[in-house]
C-alpha positions in Angstrom: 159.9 95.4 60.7 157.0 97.9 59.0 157.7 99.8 56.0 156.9 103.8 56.6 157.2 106.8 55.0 159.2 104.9 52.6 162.1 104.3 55.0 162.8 100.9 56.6 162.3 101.1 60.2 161.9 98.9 63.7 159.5 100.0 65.9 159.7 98.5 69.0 156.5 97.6 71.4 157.8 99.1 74.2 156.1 102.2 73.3 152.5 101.4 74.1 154.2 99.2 77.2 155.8 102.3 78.4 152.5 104.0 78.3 150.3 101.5 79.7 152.6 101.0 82.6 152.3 104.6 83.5 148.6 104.8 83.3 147.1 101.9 83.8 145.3 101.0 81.0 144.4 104.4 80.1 146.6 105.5 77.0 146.2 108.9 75.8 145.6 108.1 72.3 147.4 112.2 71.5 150.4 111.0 73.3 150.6 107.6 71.1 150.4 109.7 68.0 152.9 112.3 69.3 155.9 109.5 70.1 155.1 107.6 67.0 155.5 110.2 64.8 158.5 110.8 66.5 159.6 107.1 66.0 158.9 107.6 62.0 156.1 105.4 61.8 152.8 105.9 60.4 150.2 105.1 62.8 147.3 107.5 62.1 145.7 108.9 65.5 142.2 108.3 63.6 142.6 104.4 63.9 144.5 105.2 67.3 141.3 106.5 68.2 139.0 103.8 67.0 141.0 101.1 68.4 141.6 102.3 71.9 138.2 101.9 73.5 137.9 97.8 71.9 141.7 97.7 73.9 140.5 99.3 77.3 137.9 96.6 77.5 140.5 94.0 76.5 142.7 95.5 78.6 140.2 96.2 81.8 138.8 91.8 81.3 143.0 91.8 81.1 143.2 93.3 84.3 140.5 91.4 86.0 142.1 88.4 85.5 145.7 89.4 86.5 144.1 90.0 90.1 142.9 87.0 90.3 145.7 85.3 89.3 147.5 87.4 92.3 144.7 86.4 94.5 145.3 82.9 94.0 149.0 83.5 94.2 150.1 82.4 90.6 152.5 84.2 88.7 151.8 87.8 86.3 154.3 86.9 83.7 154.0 90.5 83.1 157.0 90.6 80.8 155.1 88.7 78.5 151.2 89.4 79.2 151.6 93.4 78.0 153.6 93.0 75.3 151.1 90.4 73.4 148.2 92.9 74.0 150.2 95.8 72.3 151.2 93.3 69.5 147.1 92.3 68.8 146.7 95.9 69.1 149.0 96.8 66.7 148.1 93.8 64.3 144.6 94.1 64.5 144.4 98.3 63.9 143.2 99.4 60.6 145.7 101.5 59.7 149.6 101.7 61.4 152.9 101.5 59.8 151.9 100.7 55.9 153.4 100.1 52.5 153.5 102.9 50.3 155.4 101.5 47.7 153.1 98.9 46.2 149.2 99.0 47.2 147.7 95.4 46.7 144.0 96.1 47.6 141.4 99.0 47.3 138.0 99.5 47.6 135.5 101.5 46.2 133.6 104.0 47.9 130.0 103.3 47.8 126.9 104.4 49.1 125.3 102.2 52.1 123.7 101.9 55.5 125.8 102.6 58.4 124.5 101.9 61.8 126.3 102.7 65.2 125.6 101.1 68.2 126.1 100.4 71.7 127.3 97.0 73.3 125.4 95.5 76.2 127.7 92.8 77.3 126.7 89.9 79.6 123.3 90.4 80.3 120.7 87.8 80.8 116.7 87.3 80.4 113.9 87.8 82.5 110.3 87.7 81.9 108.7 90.6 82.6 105.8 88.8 84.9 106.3 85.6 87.4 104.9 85.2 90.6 105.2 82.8 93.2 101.6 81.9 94.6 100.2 80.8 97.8 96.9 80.7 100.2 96.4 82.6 102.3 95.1 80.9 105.1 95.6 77.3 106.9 93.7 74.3 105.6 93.9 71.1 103.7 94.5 71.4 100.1 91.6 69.6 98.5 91.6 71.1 94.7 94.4 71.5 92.5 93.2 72.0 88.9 96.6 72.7 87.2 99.7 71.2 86.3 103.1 72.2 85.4 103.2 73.8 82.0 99.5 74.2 81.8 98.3 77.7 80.5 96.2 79.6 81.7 94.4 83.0 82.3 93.4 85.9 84.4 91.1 85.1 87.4 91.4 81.3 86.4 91.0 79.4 89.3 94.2 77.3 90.3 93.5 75.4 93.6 91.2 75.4 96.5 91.6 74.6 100.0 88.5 72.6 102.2 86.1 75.9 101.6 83.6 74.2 104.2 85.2 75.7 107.6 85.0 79.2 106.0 81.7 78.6 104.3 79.8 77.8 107.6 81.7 81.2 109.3 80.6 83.0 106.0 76.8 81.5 107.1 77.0 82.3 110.8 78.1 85.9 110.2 75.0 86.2 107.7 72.8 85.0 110.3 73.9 87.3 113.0 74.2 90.7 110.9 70.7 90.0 109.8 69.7 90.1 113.6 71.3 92.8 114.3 69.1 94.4 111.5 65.9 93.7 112.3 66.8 94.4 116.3 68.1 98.0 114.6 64.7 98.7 112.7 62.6 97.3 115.6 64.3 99.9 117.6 63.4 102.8 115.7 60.4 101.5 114.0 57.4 103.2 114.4 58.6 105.3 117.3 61.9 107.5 114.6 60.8 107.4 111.1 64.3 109.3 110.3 67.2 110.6 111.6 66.1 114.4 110.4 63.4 116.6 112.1 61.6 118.7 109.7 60.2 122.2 109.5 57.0 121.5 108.2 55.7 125.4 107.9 58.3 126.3 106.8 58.3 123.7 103.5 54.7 124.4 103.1 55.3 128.8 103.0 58.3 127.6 99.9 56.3 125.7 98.6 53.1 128.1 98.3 55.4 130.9 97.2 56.8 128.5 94.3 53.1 128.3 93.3 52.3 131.3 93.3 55.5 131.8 91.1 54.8 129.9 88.6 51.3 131.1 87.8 52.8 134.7 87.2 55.3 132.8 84.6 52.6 131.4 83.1 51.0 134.4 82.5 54.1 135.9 81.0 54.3 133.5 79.1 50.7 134.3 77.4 51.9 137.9 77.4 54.9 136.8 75.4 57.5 138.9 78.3 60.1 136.3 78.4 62.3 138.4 80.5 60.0 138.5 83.2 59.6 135.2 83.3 63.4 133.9 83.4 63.2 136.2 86.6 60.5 134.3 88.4 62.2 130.8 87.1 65.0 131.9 89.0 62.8 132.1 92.1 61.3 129.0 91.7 64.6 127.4 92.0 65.6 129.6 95.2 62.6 128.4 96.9 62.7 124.6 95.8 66.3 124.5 97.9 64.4 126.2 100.7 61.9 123.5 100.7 64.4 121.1 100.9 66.5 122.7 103.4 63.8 123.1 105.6 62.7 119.1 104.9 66.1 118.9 107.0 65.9 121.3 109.6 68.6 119.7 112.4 69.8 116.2 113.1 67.4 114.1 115.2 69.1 113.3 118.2 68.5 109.4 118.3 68.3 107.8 121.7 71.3 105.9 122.9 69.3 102.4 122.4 69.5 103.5 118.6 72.8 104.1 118.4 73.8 100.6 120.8 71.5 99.0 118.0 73.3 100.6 115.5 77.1 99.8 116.2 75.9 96.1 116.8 74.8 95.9 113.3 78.0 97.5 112.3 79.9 94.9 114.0 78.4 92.1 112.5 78.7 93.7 108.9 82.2 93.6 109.9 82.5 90.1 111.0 80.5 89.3 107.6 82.9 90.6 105.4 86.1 89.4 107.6 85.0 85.7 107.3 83.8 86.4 103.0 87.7 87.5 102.8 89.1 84.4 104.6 87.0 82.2 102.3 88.4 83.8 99.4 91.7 83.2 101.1 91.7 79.8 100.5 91.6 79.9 96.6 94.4 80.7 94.7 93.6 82.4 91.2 96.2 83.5 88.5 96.7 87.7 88.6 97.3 87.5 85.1 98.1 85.1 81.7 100.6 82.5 81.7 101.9 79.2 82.0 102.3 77.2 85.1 106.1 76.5 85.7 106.5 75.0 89.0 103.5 73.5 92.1 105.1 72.9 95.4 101.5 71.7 96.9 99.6 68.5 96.5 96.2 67.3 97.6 95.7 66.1 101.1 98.4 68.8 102.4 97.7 70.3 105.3 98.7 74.0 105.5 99.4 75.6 108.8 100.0 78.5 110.2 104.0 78.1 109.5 103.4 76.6 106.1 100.6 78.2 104.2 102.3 81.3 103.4 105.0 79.5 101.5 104.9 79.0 97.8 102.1 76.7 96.1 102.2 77.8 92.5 104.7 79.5 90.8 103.0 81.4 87.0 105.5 83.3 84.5 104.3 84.9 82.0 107.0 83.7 78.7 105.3 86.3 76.4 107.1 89.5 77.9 110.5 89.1 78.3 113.2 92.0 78.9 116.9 91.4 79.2 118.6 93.1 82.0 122.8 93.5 81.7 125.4 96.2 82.4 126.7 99.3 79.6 130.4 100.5 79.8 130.8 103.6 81.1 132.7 104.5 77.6 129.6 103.7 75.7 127.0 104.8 78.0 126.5 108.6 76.9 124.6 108.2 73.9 121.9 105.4 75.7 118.7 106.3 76.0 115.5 105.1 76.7 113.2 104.7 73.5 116.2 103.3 71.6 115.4 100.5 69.3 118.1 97.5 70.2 119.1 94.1 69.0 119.7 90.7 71.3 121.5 87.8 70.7 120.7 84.9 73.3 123.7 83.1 73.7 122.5 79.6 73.6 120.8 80.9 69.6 123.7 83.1 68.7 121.5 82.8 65.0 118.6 84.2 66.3 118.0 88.1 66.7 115.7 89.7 68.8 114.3 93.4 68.2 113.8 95.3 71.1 113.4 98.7 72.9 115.4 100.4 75.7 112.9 100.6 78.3 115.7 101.9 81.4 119.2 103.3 82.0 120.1 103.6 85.5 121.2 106.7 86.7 124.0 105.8 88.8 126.3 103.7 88.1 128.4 100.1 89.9 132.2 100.4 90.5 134.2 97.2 90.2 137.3 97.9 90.9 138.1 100.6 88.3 135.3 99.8 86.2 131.9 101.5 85.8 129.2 100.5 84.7 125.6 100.9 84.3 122.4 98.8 84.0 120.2 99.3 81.2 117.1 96.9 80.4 115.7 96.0 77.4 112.3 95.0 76.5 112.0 92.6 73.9 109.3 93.3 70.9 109.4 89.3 69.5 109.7 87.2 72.5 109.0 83.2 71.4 108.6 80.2 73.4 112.2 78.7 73.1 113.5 81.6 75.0 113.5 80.9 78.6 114.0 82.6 82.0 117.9 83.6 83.1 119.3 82.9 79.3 122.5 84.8 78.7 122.6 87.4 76.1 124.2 90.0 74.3 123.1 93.5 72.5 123.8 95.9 70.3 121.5 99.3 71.2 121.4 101.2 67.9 123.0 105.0 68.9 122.4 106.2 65.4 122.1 105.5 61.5 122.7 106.7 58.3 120.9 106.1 55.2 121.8 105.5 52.0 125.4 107.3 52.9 129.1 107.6 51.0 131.3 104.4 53.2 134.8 104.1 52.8 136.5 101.2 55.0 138.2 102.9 58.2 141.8 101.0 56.5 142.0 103.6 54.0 142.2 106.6 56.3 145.4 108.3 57.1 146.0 111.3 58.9 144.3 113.0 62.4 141.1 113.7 63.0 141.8 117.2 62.4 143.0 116.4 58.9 142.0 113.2 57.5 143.1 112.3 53.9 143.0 109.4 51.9 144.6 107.8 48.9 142.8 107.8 45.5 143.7 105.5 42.2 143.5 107.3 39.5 144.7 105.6 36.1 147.5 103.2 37.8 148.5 106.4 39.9 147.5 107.1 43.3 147.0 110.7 44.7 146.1 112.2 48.5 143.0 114.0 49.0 141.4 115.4 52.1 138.2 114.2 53.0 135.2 115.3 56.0 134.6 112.4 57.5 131.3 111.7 60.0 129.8 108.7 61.4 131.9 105.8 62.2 131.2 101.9 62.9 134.5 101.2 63.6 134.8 99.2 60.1 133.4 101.7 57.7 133.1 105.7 57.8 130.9 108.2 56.1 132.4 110.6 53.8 130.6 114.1 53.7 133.1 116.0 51.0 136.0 114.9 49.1 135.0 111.9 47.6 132.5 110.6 44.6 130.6 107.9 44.4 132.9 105.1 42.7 136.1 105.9 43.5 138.8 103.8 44.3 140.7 104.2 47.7 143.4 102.3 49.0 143.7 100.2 52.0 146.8 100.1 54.5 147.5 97.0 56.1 150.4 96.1 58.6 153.2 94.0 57.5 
């Protein structure tokens, strides 16, 4: 039994049943309004309005677990399952059916903080950095200079395998690319002292003429006719690229013994720096800082060609972490990346974690009839108890007011288009309109209608 408008009256849940029936979930919070105004009972679209997202999520996890149940084969008990939801919703609304005859509580309305914010439900927590590490090439594991939880850094050597197979091919391929050298120079030595013929006349005529060009500067110069002699500078440079040109007249055409010796000495500069690579193949170094979570090798193991590509060391990095999860469709319109964020782990609900939205997928996962979008966030304050795969939660901060007029949501009545409140004034209590803005879903900001200090009352179901 609720007590509205002054007039005793039953409203019945079958109301918000009725509607939920017909759209599955998805109430059209006008359409509530409409029929309970029609009923006679005070529900006030604005808390309508606030309470009907937190209700589709209820209702959606609701959902979820109905299927399952009629997966499994176990019975709905829909004539009991709806109902209860409509009654929480109706119990735990701000405002609804309320008692005008007697307020009991008020609250002042006072200037605060408000933050809103976006929830990032069942997410978990990855660092940013892990690798799993391996040789890679076949040997026998002879060094292993970590252990398991060991830090370490960049380029730090982690384990070796028996270098000396790769040393002596490292050595052989030396030897024979240093042949293949001096048979290249003994080719063309004396007989090709380059691979360029050159124009000797013609280098000598440039360089006369860039002589004689800079003896008439020189005597501009004592004549004090600096214009003159920028214009013979300018020639002097003209003819030092002829002399060099003509230093390279054509390609010598070298002899195919020199080019045989030539490709040979190629080859084994090839072969060098093939067997250099497979020696540092068999040494396993850390790509970056962290700490050693896991080895999967031990000395004495002998690596082959089926095994040495599997893991031997596996480094995170527990510094940078990020926590990866999933944003409602209804919330995800005002995410963005840049956003600052707050995250709870689970296992230290105490413990909050400031971070940044780094990533908000642009397309979204269908489950059923829910969508929803992933969205990671890097955290700013990462500590050592936090570990890999941790679940979490998060609150992405949408927007914030500063130092703002709040009034508790429970004392607003009316629609959105025409919100009004009631005000205690000397034991008597009195409607005024207010323009409200922001909303947290417990407190609102009040642009006009209100001062600072005022005393507003709060509805509450009965």
């Amino acid at each position: 039994m609720l007590n509205c408008s002054n007039e005793r009256v039953t409203v019945q849940p079958t109301l918000l049943i009725d509607l939920l029936r017909q759209g599955d979930g998805h109430v059209d919070a006008h359409e509530l309004y409409r029929q309970s105004r029609e009923k006679h009972c005070g529900i006030s679209l604005s808390t309508i309005y606030q309470n009907l997202q937190l209700f589709r999520k209820h209702f959606r996890k609701l959902k979820k677990t109905t299927d399952a149940m009629k997966l499994y084969g176990r019975p709905l008990m829909n004539k009991w399952v709806i109902p209860i939801v409509v009654t929480c919703l109706i119990c735990s609304a701000p405002t609804g059916c309320v008692q005008h005859e007697a307020p009991v509580e008020t609250a002042e309305a006072a200037r605060g903080d408000l933050i809103i914010t976006a929830p990032l439900e069942e997410g978990h927590l990855e660092m940013r950095q892990k690798e799993y590490l391996s040789f890679g090439t076949v040997g026998e594991v002879a060094e292993l200079m970590v252990e398991k939880g060991d830090k370490v850094v960049k380029d730090q050597v982690l384990a070796k395998l028996d270098a000396r197979p790769f040393e002596l091919n490292v050595e052989m391929a030396e030897a024979k690319y240093e042949m293949a050298q001096n048979s290249l120079e003994q080719t063309i030595y004396p007989h090709y002292t380059s691979t360029y013929s050159t124009d000797l006349p013609g280098v000598w005529l440039a360089l006369e003429e860039i002589q004689d060009n800079l003896e008439e500067a020189q005597m501009l110069l004592e004549q004090g006719r600096i214009d003159g002699v920028q214009a013979l500078l300018e020639l002097v440079e003209q003819d030092t690229s002829k002399a060099q040109e003509k230093s390279h007249a054509r390609v010598w055409a070298l002899p195919l013994s020199v080019k045989l010796a030539e490709l040979q000495a190629d080859e084994a500069r090839a072969a060098l720096d093939l067997a250099k690579l497979e020696l540092d193949k068999a040494t396993i170094t850390a790509p970056f800082d962290g700490v050693i979570a896991n080895i999967y090798i031990h000395v004495g193991q002998h690596l082959s060609t089926m095994t040495h590509t599997s893991p031997a060391i596996y480094l995170v990095d527990p510094s940078e972490m990020e926590m990866n999860g999933d944003i409602d469709e209804l919330d995800i319109s005002g995410v963005a990346p840049g956003q600052e964020a707050i995250v709870t782990p689970d296992a230290l609900p105490h413990k909050q974690l400031r971070g940044k939205v780094t990533f908000v997928s642009p397309t979204g996962k269908v489950w059923e009839d829910e969508v929803s979008y992933e969205t990671i966030i890097t955290l700013q304050n990462a500590s050592e108890e936090l570990r890999d795969g941790m679940s979490a939660t998060a609150e992405i901060i949408i927007d914030r007011r500063h130092n703002v007029l709040l009034i508790p949501n429970r004392a607003i009545q009316g629609s959105p288009e025409n919100p009004w409140v009631e005000v205690v004034t000397n034991n008597e209590t009195k409607r005024i309109s207010v323009a409200l803005g922001l909303s947290d879903g417990m407190h609102t900001e009040v642009l006009s209608g209100l001062e600072e200090g005022e005393k507003v009352v709060l509805l509450k179901s009965t």
